[in-house]
C-alpha positions in Angstrom: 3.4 -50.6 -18.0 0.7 -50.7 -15.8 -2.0 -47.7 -16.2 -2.7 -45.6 -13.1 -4.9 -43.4 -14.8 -8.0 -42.4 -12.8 -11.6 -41.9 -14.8 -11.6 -37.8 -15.0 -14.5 -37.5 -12.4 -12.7 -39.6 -9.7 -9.9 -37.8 -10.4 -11.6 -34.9 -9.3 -13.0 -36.2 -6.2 -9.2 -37.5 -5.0 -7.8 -34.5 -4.9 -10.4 -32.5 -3.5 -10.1 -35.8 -0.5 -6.2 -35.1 -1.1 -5.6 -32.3 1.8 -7.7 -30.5 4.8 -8.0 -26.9 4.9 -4.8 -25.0 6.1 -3.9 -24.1 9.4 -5.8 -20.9 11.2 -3.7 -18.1 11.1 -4.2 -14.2 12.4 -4.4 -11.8 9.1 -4.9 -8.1 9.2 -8.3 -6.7 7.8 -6.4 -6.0 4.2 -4.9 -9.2 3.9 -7.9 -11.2 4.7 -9.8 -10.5 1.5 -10.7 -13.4 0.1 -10.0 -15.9 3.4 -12.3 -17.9 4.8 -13.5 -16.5 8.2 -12.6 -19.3 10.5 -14.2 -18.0 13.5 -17.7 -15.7 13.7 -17.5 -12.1 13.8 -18.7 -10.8 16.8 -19.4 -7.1 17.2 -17.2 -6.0 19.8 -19.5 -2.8 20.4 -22.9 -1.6 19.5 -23.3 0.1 16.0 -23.3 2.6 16.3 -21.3 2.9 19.2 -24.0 6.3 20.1 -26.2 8.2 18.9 -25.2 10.0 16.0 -26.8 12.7 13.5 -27.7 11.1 10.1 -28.3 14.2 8.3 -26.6 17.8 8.4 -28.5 19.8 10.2 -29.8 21.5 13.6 -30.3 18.7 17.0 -33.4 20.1 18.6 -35.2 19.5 21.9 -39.0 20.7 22.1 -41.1 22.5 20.2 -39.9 25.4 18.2 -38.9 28.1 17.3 -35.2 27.3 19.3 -32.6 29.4 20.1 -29.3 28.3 18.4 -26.0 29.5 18.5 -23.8 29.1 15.0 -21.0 29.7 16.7 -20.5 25.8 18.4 -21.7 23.0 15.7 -21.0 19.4 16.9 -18.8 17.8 13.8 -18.1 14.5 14.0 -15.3 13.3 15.7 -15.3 15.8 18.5 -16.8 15.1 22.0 -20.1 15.8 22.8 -21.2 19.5 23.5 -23.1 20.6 26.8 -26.7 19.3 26.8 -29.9 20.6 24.9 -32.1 22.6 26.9 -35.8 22.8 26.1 -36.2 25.2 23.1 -32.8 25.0 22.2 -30.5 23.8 19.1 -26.9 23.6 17.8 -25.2 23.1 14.5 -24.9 19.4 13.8 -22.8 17.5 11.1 -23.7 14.0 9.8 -22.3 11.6 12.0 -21.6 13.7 14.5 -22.3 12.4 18.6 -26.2 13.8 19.3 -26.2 16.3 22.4 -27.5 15.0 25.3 -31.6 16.1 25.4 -31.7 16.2 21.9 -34.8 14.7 20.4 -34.8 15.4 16.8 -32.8 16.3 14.2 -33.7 19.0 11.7 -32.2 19.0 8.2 -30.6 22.3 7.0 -32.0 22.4 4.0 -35.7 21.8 5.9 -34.3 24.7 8.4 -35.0 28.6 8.4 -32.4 30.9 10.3 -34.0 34.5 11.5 -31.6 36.6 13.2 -33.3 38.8 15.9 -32.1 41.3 18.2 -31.9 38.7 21.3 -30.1 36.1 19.3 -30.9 33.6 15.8 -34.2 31.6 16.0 -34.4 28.6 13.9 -37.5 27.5 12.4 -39.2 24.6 10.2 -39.2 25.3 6.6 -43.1 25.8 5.6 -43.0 23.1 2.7 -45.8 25.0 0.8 -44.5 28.7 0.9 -40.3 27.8 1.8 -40.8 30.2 4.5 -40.6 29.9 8.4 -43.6 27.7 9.7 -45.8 30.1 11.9 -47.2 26.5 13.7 -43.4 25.8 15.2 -44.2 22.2 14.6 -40.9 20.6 15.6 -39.8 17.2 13.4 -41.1 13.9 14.9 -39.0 12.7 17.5 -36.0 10.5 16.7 -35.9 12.3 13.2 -32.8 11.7 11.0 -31.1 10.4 13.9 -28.9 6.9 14.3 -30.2 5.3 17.7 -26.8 3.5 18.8 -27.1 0.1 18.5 -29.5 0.6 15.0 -27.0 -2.1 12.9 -26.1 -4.1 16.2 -25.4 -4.7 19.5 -21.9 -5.5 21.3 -22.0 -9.2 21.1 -24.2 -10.1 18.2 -22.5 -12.5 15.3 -22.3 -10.6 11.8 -20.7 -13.1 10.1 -20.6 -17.0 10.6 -17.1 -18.9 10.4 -16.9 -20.3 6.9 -17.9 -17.1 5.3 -15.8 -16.0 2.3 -14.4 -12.7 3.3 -15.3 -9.6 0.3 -14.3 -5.9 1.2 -18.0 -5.6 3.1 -17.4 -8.2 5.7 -13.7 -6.5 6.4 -15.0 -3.0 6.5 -18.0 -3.9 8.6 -15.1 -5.9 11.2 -13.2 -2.7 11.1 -16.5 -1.1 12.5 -16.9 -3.5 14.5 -13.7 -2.7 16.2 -11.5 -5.5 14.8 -7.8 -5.0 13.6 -7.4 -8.6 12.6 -9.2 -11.7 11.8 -8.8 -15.4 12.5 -9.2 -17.0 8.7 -8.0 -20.2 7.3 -5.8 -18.2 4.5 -5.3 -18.9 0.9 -2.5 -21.0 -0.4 0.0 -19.8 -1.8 1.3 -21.4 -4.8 4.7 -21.2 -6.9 4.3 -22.0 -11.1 7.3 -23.3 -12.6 7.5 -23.4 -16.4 9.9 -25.9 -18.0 11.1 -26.1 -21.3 14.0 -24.5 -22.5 12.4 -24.0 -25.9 10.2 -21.5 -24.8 10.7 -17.6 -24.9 9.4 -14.6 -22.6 9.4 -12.3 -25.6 8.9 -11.9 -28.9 8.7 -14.3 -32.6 9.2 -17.6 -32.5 12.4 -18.7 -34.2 15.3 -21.3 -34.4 12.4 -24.1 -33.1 11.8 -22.1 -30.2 7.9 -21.2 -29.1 6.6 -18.4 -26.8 5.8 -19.1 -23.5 1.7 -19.2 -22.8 1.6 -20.6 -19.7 3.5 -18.5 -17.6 0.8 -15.7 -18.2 -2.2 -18.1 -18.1 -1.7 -20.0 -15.0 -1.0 -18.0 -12.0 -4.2 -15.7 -12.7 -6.3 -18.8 -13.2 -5.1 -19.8 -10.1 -6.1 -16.5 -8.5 -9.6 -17.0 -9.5 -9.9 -20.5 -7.9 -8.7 -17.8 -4.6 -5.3 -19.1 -4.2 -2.4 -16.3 -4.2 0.0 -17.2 -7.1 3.8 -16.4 -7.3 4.5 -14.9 -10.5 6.1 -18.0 -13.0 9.8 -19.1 -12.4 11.4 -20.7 -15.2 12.9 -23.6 -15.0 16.0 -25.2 -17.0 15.6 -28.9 -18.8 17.7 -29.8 -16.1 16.5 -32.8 -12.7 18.6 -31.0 -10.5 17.3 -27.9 -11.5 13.8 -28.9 -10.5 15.0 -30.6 -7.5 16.4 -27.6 -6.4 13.4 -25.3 -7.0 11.1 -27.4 -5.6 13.0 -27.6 -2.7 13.6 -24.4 -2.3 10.0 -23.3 -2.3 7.6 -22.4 0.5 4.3 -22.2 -1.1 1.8 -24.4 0.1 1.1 -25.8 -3.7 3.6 -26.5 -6.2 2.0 -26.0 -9.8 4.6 -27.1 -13.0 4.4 -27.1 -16.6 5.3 -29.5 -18.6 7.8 -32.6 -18.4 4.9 -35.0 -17.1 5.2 -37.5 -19.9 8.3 -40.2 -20.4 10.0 -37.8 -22.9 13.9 -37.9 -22.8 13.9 -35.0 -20.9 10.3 -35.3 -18.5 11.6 -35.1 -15.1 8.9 -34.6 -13.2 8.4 -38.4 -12.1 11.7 -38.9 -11.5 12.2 -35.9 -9.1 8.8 -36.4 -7.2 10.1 -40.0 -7.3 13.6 -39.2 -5.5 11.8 -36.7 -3.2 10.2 -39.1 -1.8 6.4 -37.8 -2.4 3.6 -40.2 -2.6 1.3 -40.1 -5.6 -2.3 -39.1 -5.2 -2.9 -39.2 -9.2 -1.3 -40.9 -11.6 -2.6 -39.6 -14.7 -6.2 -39.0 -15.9 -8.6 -40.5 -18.1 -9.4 -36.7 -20.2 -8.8 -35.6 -23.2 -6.4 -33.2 -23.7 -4.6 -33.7 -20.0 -3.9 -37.5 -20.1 -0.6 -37.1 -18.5 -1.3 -34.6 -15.8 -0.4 -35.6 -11.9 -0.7 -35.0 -8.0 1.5 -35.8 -5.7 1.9 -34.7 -1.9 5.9 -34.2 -0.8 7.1 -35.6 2.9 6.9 -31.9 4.4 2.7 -32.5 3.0 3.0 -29.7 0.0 1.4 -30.8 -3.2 3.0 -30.6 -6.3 0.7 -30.5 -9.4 2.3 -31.7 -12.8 0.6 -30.1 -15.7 1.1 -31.1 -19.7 3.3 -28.3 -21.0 0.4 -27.9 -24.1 -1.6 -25.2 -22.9 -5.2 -26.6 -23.4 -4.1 -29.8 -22.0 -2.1 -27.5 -19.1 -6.3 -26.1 -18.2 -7.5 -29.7 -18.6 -5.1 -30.0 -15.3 -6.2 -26.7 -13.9 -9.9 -27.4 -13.8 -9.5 -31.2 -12.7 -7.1 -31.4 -10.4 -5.6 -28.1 -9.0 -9.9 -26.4 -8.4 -10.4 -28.8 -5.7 -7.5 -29.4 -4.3 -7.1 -25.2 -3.3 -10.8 -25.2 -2.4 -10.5 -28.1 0.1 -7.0 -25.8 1.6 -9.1 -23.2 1.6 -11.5 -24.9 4.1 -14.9 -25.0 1.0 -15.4 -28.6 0.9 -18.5 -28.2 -0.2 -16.7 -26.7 -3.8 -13.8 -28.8 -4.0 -16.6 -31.5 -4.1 -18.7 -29.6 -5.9 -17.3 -27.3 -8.2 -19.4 -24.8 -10.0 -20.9 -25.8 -13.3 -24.5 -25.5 -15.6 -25.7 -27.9 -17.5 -26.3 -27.0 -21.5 -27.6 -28.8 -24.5 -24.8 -29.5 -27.7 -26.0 -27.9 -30.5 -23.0 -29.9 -32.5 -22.2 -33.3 -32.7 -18.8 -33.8 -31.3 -16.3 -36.4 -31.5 -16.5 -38.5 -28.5 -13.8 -40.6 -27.4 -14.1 -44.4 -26.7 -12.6 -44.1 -23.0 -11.9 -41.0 -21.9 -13.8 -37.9 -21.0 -13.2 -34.6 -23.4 -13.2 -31.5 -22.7 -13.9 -29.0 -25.0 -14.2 -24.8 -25.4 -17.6 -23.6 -26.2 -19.8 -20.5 -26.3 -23.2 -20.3 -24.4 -26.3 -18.9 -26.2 -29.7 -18.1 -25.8 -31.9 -21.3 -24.5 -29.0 -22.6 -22.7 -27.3 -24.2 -25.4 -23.6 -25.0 -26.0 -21.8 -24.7 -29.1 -18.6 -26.4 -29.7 -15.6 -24.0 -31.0 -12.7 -24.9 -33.6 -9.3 -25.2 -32.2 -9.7 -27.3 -29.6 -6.4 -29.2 -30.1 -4.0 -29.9 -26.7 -2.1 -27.1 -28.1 -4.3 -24.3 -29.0 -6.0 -22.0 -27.2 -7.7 -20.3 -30.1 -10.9 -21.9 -29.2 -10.5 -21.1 -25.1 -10.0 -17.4 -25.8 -13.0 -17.1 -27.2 -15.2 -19.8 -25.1 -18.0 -19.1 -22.1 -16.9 -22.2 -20.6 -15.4 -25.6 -21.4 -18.1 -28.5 -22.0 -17.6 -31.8 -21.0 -17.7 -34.7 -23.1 -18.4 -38.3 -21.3 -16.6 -41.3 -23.6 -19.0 -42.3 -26.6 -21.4 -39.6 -25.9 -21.1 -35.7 -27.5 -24.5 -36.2 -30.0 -26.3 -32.8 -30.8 -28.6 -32.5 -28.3 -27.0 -34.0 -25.0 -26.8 -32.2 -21.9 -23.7 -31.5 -20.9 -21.5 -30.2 -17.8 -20.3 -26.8 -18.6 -17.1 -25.4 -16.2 -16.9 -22.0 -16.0 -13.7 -19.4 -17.1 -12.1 -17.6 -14.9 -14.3 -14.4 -13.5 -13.4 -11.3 -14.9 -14.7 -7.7 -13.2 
């Protein structure tokens, strides 16, 4: 049989080239965490939208003492009061509108109240002796107060399209009088776990294994940005795959397991009889050989990955990283995923063709250190790596700088 197996690198670079971002779509504010902003945020008012008290306190106009009244503060929220007259002050709350006239703002705990026969007389606090200031020197003018316009004007771009929206950018379009954003959204993408030997819960027993894939996948998914169905599990059974596959609406199609020519693999044969068109064919790594891409008629992707679970992240981090960063509309890291580069500080067993890639920890001096139980089937080694090193064929001597993929981000 012919091989179709790509070197791991151009692997890499196919199916990042394998897809276009998705389409633009409308998403409100607390959806589009996450999305790429597809077109600029433009302030649809100034910021702030008028002037506004930044400090509790007393708006002033003139020189003091002023005459206040206590009984009418301006809070926020409420519409603007009558305007200042010279001499005068009012009772103002942080972010409250500033009265018309007002040129200052005094902060209460700056502030000294004297009641007097013909009404309450506010003062500056005397910063030496805490008492009222004899001088009536009034604050400079435009004290603890937010000119409107201060962050921006109606019009300006805050954020450029492309921009990978955090809970900032959405709070600061909310302020900016948005209610929804035009993004290129994340894909969605439904994990299907094959193999009727494996359990949800509890001991192995009677030749059956537990299930570590349908926990590890979807959230490593999540931290390439994609939004990930929780697992479905799916019988030893073509029709059964047939039928979930077709039955799906994700965007990206992510199995486990039944990629190789075993007597019950059915993932060839169904992508065959679906009629999709391979993209990858296998993939010159180590673990991972047997991992696949393929895009279906209706142009979702179906990932295959090897149902051992080190081999199953082989496939993660080659084939299903840039293939959601290119939907995602980041070329520029589906191309380029993130990695450093770190010296071995063990020999490791190269292999004559095919790239490895290995767990390791990162220490001091930027040096990586290869970890046991790094089989296709553990994950012993993973659980405790910083990243996962890799090996090009016949290389791995102590000493060589090597590629180092990062683990999924934890907060």
């Amino acid at each position: 049989m012919r091989d179709t197996s790509l070197p791991w690198e151009q692997a890499r670079r196919v199916a990042a080239a394998s897809s276009g971002p998705l389409a633009v779509a409308e998403a409100r504010l607390t959806e589009s965490v996450g999305s790429v902003l597809a077109r600029p945020i433009v302030a649809l008012t100034d910021l702030p939208p008028f002037a506004s008290a930044a400090m509790d306190g007393y708006a002033v106009r003139g020189d003091g003492p002023w005459r206040i009244s206590e009984e009418n503060p301006q809070l926020a929220g409420q519409a603007p009061s009558a305007a200042l007259d010279e001499g005068h002050a009012i009772p103002i709350a942080t972010g409250a509108l500033l009265p018309e006239g007002a040129s200052a703002v005094l902060r209460r705990e700056d502030a000294v109240v004297e009641n007097a026969l013909h009404g309450a007389r506010l003062y500056a606090r005397d910063p030496l002796t805490g008492l009222a200031d004899d001088l009536n020197r009034p604050p400079a003018p435009g004290t603890d107060i937010r000119p409107q316009g201060e962050e921006c004007s109606v019009g300006d771009t805050l954020i450029p399209a492309g921009a990978i929206l955090g809970p900032a950018a959405v709070g600061l379009a909310a302020a900016a009088g948005y209610d929804v954003l035009e993004v290129i959204p994340a894909p969605t993408v439904a994990v299907m776990v094959l193999g009727d030997e494996l359990l949800e819960r509890g001991l192995p027993r009677g030749g059956r294994v537990r299930d570590a894939l349908g926990p590890l996948v979807p959230p490593w998914l999540a931290s390439f940005g994609a939004r990930a169905n929780p697992p479905v599990r799916v019988p030893d059974s073509r029709q059964a795959l047939v039928d979930e596959i077709e039955d799906s609406t994700a965007d990206v199609i992510v199995t486990t397991g039944s990629t190789a020519s075993g007597p019950v693999d059915f993932v060839h044969d169904v992508l065959d009889h679906l009629g999709a068109r391979w993209i990858v064919d296998g993939v010159q790594v180590r673990p991972g050989h047997p991992m696949v891409l393929a895009k279906l008629l209706d142009g979702r992707h179906v990932i295959g990955l090897p149902g051992n679970p080190l081999a199953a992240v082989s496939g993660l981090v080659t084939l299903a990283m840039p293939l959601i960063m290119s939907l995602r509309g980041l070329p520029d890291l589906a191309a380029n995923p993130p990695s450093t580069v770190a010296t071995l500080l063990d020999d490791v067993r190269a292999h004559p063709h095919d790239t490895r890639l290995i767990p390791v920890t990162l220490e001091a001096g930027g040096v990586a250190r290869p970890l046991l139980y790094g089989g296709p089937a553990m994950l012993r080694g993973l659980a405790l790596a910083d990243g996962i090193a890799v090996i090009p064929p016949q290389a791995g001597e102590r000493g060589a700088r090597v590629e180092v993929l990062p683990l999924p981000h934890l907060p």
